[in-house]
N, C-alpha and C positions, 0 to 999 in steps of 0.2 A: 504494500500500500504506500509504503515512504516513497518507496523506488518512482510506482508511476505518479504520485502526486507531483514529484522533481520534476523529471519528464514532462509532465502535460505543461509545469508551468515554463518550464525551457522552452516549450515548441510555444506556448501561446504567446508570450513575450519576445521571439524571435521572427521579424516578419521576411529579413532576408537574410541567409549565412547558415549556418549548422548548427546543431545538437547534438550530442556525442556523449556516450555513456562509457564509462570504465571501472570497473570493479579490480580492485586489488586484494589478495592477503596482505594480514597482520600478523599480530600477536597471534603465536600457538601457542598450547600445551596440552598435555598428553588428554585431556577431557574436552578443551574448547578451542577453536578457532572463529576470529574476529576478522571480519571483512570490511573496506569502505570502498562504499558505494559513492560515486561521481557523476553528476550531469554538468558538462557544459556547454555552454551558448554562449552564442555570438549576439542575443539580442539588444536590448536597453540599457543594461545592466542596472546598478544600482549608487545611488551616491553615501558613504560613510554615515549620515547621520540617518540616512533609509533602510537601511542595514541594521541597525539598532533597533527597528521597531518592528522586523520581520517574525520577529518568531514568536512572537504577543497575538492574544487571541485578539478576533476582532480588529487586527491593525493591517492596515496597508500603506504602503512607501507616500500618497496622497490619495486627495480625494480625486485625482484625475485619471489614477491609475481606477479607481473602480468603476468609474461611467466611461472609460476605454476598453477597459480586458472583462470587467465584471469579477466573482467570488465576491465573499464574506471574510476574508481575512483570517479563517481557521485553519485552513488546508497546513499549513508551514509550524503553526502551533501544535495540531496533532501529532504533526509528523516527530515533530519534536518528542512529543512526549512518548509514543511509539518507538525511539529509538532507545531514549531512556530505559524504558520497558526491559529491551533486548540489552540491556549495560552498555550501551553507544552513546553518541551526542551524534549532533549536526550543526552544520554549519556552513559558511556562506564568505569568498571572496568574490569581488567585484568593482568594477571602475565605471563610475556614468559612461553611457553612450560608447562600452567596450565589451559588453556581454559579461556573463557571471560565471563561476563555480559554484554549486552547491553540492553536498558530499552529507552522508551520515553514516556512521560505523555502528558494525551492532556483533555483539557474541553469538555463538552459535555452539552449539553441546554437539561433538563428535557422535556417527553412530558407532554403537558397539558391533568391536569382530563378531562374526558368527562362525 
């Protein structure tokens, strides 16, 4: 759900240039491996003090970002707390008008041999 929420907002905020997704390992150990998850875009990107108010329920970078793209402002808050959930965080670099990163890591419990 993290993954395509990222996703959908990379492709909606990108109207010319790419989207691109990269999944890396992390931390092992002999029970759990940790993954972060990457979308980036080339869209709008975001300016530093709009960045600060992304991951707040109900908040968006402005009020012009909502009568443009539309949401309610939870999608990124969720996502948030979903990662947490899985012992991850997320997070977000990005430059006005140079497209974003957004990235969440989450744990994951090995299956057992059989």
């Amino acid at each position: 759900q993290i993954f395509l929420n990222l996703l959908s907002n990379g492709i909606k905020f990108t109207q010319r240039g790419q989207v691109y997704l990269h999944v890396e390992a992390e931390d092992e150990t002999a029970t759990h491996q940790t993954f972060r998850f990457k979308v980036y875009d080339s869209g709008i990107g975001i300016s530093e003090e709009g960045q600060k108010k992304l991951f707040n329920r109900f908040s968006q970078v402005d009020c012009s970002t909502t009568r443009t793209y539309g949401g309610t402002g939870l999608g990124l808050a969720i996502s948030k707390q979903f990662a947490e959930l899985m012992d991850g965080s997320v997070g977000v670099q990005s430059e006005q008008g140079k497209g974003s990163l957004f990235w969440f890591s989450a744990v994951f419990k090995k299956a057992l041999s059989v």
